[in-house]
PDB file of the backbone (N, CA, C, O) and the ligand in Angstrom, with CONECT records:
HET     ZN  A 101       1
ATOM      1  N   UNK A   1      53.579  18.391 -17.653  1.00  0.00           N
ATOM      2  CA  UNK A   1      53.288  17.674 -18.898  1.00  0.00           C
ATOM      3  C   UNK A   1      53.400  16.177 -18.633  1.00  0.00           C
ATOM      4  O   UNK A   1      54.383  15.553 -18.234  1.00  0.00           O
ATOM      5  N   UNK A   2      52.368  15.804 -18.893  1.00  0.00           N
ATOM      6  CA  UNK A   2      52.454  13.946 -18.246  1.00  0.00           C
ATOM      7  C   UNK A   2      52.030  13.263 -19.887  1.00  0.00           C
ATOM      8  O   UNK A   2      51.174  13.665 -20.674  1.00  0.00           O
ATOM      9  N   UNK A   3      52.732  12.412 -19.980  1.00  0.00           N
ATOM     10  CA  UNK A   3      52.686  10.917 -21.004  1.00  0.00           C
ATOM     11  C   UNK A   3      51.253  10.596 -20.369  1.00  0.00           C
ATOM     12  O   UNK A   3      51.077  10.591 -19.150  1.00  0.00           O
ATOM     13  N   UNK A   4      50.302  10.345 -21.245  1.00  0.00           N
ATOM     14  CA  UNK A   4      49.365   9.220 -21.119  1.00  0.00           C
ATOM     15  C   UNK A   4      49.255   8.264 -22.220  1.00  0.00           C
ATOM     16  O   UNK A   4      48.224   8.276 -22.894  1.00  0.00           O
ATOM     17  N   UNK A   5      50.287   7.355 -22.509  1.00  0.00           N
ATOM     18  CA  UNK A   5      49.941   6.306 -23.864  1.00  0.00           C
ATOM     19  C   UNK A   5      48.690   5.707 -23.492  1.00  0.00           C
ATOM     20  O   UNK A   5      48.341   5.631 -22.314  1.00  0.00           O
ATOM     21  N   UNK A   6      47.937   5.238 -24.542  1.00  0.00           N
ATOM     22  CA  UNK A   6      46.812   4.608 -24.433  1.00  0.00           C
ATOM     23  C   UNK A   6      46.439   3.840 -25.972  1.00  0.00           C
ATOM     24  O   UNK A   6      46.333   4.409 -27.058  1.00  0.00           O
ATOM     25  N   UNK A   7      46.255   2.126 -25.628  1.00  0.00           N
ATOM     26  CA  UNK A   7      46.261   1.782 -26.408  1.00  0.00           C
ATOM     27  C   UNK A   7      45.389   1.635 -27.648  1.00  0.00           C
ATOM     28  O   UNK A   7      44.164   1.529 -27.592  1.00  0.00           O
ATOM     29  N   UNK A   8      46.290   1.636 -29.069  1.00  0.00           N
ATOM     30  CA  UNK A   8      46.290   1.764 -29.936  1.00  0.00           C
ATOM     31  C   UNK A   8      44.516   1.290 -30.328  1.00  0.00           C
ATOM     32  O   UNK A   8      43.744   2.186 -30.669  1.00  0.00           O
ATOM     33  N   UNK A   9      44.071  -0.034 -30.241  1.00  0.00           N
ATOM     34  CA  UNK A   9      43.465  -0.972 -30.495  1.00  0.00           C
ATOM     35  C   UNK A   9      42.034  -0.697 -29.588  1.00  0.00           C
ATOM     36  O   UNK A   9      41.047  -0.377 -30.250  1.00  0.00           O
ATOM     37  N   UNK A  10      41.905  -0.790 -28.326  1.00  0.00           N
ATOM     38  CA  UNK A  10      41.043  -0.725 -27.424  1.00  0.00           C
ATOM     39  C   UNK A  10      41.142   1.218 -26.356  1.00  0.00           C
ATOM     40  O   UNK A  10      40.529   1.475 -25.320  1.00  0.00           O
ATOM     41  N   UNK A  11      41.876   1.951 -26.947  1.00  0.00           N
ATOM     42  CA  UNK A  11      41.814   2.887 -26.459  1.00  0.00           C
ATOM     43  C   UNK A  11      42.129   3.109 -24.936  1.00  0.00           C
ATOM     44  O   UNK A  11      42.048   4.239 -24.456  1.00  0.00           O
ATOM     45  N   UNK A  12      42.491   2.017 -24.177  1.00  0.00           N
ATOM     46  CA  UNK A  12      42.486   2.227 -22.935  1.00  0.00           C
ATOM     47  C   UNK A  12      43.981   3.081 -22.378  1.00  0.00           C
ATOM     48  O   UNK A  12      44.825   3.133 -23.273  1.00  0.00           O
ATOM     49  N   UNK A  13      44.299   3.572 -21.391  1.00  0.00           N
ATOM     50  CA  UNK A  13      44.974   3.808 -20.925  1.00  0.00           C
ATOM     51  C   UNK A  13      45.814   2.735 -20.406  1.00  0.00           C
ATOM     52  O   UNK A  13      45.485   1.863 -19.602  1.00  0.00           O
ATOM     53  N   UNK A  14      47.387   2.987 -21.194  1.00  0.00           N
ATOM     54  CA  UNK A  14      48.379   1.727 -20.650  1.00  0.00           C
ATOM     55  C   UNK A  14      49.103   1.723 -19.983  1.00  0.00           C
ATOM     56  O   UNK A  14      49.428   2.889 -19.759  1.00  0.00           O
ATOM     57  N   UNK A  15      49.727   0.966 -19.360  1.00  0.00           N
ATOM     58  CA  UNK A  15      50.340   0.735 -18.529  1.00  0.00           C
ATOM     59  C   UNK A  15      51.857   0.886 -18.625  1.00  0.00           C
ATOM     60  O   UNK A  15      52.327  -0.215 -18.338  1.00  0.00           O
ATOM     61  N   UNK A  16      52.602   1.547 -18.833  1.00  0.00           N
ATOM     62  CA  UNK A  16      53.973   1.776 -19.516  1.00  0.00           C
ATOM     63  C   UNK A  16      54.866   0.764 -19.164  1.00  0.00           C
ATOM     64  O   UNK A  16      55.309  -0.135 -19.879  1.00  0.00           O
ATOM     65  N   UNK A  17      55.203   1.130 -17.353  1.00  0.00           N
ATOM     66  CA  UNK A  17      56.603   0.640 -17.175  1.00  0.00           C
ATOM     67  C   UNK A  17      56.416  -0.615 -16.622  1.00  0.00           C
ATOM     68  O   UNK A  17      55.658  -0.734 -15.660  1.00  0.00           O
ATOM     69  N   UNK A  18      57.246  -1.984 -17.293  1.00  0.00           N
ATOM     70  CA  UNK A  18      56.982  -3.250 -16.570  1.00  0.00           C
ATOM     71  C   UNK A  18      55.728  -3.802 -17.531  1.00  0.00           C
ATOM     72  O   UNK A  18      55.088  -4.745 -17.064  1.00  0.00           O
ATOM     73  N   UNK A  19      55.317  -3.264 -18.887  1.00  0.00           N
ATOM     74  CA  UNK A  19      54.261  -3.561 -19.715  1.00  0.00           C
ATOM     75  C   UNK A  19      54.555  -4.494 -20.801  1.00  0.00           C
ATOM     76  O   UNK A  19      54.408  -3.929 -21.885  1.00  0.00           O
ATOM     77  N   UNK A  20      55.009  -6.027 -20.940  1.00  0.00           N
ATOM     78  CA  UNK A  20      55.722  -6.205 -21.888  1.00  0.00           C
ATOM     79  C   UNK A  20      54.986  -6.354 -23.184  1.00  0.00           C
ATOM     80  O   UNK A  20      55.441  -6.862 -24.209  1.00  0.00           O
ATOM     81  N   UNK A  21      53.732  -5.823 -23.002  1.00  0.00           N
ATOM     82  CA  UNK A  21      52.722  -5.517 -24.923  1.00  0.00           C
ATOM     83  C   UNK A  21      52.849  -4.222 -25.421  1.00  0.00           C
ATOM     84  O   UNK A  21      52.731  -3.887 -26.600  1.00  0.00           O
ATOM     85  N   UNK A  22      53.216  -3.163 -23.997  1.00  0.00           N
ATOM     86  CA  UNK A  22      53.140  -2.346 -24.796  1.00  0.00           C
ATOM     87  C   UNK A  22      53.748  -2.000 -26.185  1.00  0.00           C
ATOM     88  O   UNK A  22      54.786  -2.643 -26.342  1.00  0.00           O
ATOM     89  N   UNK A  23      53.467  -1.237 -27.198  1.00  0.00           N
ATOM     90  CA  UNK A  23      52.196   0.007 -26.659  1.00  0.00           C
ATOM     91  C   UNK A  23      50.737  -0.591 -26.267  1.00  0.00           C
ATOM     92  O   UNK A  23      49.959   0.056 -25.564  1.00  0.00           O
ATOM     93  N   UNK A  24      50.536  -1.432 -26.601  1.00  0.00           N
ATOM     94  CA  UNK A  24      49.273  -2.543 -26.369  1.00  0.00           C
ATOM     95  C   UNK A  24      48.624  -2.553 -24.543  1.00  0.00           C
ATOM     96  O   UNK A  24      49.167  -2.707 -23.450  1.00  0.00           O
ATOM     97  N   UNK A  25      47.673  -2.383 -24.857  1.00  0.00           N
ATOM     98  CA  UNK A  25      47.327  -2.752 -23.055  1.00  0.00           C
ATOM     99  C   UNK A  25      47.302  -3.732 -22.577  1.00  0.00           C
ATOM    100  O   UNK A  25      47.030  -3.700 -21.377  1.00  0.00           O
ATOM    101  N   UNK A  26      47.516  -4.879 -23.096  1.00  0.00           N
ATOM    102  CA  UNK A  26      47.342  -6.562 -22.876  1.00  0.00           C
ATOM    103  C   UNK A  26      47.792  -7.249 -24.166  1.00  0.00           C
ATOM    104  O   UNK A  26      47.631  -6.527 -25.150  1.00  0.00           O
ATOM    105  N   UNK A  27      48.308  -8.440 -24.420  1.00  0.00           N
ATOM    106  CA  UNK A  27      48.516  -9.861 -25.024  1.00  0.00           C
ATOM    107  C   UNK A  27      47.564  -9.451 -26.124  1.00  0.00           C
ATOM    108  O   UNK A  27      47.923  -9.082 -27.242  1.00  0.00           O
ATOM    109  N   UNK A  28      46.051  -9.573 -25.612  1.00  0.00           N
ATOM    110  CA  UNK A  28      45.543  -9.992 -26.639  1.00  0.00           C
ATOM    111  C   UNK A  28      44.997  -8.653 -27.631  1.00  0.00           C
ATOM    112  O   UNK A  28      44.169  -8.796 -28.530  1.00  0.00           O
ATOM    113  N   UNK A  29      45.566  -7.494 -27.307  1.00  0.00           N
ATOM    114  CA  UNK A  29      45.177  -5.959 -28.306  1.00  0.00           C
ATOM    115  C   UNK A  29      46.651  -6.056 -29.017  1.00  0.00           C
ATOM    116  O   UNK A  29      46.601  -5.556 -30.141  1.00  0.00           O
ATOM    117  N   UNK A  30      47.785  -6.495 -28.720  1.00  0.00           N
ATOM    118  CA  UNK A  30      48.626  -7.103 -29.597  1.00  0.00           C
ATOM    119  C   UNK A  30      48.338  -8.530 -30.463  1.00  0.00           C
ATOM    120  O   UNK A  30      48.885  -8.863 -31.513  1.00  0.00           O
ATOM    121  N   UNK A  31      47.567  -9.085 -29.890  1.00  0.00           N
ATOM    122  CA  UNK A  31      47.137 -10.344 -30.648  1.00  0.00           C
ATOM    123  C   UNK A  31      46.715  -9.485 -31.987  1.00  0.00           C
ATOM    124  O   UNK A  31      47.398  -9.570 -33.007  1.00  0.00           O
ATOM    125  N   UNK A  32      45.676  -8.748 -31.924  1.00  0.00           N
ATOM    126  CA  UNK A  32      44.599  -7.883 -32.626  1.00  0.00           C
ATOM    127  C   UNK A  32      45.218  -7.053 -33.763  1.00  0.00           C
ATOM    128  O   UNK A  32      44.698  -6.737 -34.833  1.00  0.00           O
ATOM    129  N   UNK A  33      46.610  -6.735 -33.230  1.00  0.00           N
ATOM    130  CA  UNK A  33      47.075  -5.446 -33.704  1.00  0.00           C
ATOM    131  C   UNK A  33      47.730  -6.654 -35.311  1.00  0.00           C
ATOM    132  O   UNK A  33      47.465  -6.666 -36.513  1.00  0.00           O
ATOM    133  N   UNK A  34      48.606  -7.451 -34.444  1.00  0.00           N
ATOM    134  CA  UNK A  34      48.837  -8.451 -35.397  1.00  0.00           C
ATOM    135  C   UNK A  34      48.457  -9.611 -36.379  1.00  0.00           C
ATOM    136  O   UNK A  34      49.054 -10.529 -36.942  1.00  0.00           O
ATOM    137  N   UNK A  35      46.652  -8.929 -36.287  1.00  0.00           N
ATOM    138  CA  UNK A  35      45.795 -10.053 -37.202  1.00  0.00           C
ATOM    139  C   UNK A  35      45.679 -11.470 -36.568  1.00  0.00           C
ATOM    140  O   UNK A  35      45.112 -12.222 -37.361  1.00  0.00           O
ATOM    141  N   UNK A  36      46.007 -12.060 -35.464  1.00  0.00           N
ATOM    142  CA  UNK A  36      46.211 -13.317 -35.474  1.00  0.00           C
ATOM    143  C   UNK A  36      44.643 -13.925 -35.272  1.00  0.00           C
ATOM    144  O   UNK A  36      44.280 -15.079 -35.501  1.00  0.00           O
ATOM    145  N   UNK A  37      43.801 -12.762 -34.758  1.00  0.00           N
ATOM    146  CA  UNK A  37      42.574 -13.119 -34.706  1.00  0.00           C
ATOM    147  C   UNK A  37      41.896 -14.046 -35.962  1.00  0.00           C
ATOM    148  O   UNK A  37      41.267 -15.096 -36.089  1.00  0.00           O
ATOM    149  N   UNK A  38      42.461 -12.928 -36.823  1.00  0.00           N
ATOM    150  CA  UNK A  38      41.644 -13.228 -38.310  1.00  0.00           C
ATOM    151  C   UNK A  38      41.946 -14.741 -38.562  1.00  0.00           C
ATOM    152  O   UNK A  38      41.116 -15.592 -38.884  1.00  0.00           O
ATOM    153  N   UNK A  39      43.524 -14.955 -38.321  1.00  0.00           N
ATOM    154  CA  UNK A  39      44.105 -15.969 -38.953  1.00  0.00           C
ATOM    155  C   UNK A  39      43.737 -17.275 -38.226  1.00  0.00           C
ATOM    156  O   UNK A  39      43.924 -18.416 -38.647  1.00  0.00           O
ATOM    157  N   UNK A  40      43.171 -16.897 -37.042  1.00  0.00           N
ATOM    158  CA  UNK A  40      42.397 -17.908 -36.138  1.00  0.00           C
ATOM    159  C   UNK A  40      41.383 -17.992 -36.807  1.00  0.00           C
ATOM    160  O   UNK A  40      41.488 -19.103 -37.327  1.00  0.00           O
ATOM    161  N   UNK A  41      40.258 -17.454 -37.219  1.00  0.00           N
ATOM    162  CA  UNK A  41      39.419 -17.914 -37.678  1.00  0.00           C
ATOM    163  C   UNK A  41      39.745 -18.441 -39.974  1.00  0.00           C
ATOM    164  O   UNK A  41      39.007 -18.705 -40.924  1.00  0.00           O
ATOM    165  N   UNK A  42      41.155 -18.314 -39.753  1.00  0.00           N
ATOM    166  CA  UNK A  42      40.878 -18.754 -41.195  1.00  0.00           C
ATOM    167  C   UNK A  42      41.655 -20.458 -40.752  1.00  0.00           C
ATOM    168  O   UNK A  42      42.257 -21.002 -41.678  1.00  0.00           O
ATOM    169  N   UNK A  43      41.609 -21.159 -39.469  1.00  0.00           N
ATOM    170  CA  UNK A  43      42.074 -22.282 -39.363  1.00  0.00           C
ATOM    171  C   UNK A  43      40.616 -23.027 -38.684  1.00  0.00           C
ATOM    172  O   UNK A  43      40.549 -23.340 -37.495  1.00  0.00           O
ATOM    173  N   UNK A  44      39.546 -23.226 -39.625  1.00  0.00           N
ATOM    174  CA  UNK A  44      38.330 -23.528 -39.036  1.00  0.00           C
ATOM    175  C   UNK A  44      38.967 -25.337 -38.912  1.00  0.00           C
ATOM    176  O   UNK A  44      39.764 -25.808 -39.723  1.00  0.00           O
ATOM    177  N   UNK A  45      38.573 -25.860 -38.101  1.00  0.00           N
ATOM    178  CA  UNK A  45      38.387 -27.282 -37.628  1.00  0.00           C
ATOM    179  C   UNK A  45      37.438 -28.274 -38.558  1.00  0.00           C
ATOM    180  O   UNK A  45      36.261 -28.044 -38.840  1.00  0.00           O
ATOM    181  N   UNK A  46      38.041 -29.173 -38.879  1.00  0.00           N
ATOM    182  CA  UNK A  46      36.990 -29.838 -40.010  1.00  0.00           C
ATOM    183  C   UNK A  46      37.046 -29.556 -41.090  1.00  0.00           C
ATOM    184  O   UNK A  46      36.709 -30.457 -41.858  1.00  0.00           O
ATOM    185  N   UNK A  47      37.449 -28.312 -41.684  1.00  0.00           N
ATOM    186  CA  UNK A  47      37.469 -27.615 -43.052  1.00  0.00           C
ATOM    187  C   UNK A  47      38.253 -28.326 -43.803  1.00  0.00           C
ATOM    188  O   UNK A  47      39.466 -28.460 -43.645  1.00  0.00           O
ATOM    189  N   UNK A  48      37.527 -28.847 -44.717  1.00  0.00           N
ATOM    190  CA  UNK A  48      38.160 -29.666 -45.842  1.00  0.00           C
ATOM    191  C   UNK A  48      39.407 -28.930 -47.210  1.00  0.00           C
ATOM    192  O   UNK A  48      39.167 -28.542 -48.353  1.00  0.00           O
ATOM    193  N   UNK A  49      40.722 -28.992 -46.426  1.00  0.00           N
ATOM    194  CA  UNK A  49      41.158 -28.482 -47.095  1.00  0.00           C
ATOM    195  C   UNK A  49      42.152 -29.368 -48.144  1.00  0.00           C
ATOM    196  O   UNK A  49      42.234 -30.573 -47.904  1.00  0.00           O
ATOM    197  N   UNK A  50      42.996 -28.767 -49.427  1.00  0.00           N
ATOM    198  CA  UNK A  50      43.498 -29.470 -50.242  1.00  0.00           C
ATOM    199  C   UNK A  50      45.065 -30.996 -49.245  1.00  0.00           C
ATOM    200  O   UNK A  50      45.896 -30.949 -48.338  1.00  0.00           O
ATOM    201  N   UNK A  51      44.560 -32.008 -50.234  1.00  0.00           N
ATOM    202  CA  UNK A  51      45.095 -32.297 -49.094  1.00  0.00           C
ATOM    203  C   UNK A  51      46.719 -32.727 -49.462  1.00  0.00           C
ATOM    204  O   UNK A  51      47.311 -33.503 -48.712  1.00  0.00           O
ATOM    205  N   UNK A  52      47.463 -32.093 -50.815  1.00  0.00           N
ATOM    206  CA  UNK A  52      48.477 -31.922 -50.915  1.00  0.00           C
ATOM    207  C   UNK A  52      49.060 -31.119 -50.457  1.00  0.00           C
ATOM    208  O   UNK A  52      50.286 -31.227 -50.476  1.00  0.00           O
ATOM    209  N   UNK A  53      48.463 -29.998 -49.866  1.00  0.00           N
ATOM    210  CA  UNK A  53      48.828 -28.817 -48.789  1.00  0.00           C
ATOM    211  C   UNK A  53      49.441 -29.304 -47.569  1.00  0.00           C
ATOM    212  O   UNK A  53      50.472 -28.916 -47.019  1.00  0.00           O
ATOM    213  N   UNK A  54      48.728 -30.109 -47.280  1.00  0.00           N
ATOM    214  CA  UNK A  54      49.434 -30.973 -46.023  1.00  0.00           C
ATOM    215  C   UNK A  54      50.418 -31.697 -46.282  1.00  0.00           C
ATOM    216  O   UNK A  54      50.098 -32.770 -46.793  1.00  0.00           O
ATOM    217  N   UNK A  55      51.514 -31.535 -46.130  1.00  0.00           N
ATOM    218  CA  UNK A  55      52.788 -32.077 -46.250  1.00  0.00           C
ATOM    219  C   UNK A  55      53.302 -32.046 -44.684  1.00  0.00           C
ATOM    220  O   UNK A  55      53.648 -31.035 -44.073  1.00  0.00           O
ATOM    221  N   UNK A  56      53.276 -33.145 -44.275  1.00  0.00           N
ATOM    222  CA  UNK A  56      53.760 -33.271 -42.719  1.00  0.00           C
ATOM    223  C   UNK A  56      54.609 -34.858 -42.863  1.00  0.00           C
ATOM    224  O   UNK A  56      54.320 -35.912 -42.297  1.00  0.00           O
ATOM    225  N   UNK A  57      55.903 -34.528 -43.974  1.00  0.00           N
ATOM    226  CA  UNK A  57      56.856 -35.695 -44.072  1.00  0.00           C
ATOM    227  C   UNK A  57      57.692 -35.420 -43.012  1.00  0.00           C
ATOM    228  O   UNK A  57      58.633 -36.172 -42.757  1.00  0.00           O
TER     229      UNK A  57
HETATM  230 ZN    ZN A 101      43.996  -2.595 -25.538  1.00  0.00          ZN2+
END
């Protein structure tokens, strides 16, 4: 009976021991798992945003 984890996100077969994303096969299917993608694209460049939001006292 053999373990094959395989990740969650991209389906691949992972890498267990010495894996520090797992269960994830890489950085960035934990990036994925954790939305940060999305949240990358909700920090568009240029985007005119409110500018009392910005508080950088
Ligand atoms: Zn993956």
């Amino acid at each position: 009976m053999s373990f094959e984890p395989r990740c969650p996100i991209c389906r691949q077969a992972v890498v267990w021991e010495g894996n520090p994303h797992r269960p994830f096969c890489s950085e960035r299917c934990r990036m994925v798992d954790l939305g940060v993608w999305m949240t990358e694209g909700y920090q568009v460049p240029g985007e005119a945003v409110d500018p009392d939001a910005d508080d950088d006292g």
